[in-house]
C-alpha positions in Angstrom: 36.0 -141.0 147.5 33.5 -138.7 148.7 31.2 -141.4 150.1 34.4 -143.0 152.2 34.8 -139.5 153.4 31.4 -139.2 154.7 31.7 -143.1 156.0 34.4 -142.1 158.4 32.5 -138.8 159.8 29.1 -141.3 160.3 27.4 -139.7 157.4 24.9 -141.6 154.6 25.9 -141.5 151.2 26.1 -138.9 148.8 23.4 -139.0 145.5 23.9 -140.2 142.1 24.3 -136.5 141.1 25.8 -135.0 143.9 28.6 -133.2 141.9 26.8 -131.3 139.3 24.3 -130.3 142.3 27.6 -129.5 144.5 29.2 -127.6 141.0 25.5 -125.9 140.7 25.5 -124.5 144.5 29.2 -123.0 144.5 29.2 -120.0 141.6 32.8 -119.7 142.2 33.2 -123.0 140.7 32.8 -124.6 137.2 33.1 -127.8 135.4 34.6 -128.1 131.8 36.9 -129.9 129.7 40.4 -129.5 129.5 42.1 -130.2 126.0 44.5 -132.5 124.9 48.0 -131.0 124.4 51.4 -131.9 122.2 53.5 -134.0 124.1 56.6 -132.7 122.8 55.3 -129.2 123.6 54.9 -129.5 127.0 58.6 -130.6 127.3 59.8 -127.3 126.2 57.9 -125.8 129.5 59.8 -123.9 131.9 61.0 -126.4 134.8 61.7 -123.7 137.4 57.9 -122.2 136.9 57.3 -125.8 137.9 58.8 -126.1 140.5 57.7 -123.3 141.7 54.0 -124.5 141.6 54.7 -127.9 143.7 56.3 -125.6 146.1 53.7 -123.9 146.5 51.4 -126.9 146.4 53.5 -128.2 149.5 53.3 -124.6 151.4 49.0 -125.3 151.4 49.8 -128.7 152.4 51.9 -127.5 155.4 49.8 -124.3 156.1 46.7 -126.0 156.4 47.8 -129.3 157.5 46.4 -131.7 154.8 47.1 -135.2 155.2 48.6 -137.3 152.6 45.4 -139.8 153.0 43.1 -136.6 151.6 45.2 -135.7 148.5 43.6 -137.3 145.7 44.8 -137.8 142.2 47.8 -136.2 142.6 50.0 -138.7 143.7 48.2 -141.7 143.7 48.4 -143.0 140.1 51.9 -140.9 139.0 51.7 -139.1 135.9 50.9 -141.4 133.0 53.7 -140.4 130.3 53.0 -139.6 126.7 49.4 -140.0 128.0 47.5 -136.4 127.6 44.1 -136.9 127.3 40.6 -134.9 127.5 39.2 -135.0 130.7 36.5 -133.2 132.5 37.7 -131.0 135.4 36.3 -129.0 138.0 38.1 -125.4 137.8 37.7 -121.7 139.4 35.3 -120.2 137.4 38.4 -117.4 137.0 39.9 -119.9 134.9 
């Protein structure tokens, strides 16, 4: 994604290990697992506080005017249900 990114502002590609040298430069950053969780736990999770996060979601969108084309997987695939898995994500390092 980043390298179509770069195609359409006339840049060259980025490196084999751009994102741990990208991760590396930004100390407010970090990379790290996330864990797999119970499936019937996270039905009992509060729908409103959920809500409340896309909302917000979509008030960046609006305020900063991101286009739909540079949101990226989020929408793109849907949500695979049942499917939690462990996955390594890059997260503020407040997290």
């Amino acid at each position: 994604m980043a390298n179509l990114l770069l195609a359409d502002r006339g840049a060259t590609c980025v490196g084999r290990n751009w994102t741990g040298n990208f991760i590396n430069q930004h100390p407010k950053i970090k990379s790290m697992f996330n864990h797999k969780h119970d499936y019937q736990r996270l039905l009992c999770q509060d729908p409103e506080a959920i809500n409340d996060w896309f909302q917000r979601v979509q008030n960046i969108i609006t305020k900063y005017r991101i286009m739909e084309e540079d949101i990226h997987n989020f929408n793109e695939s849907g949500f695979l249900m049942g499917v939690i898995v462990t996955a390594k994500v890059v997260t503020g390092t407040e997290s």
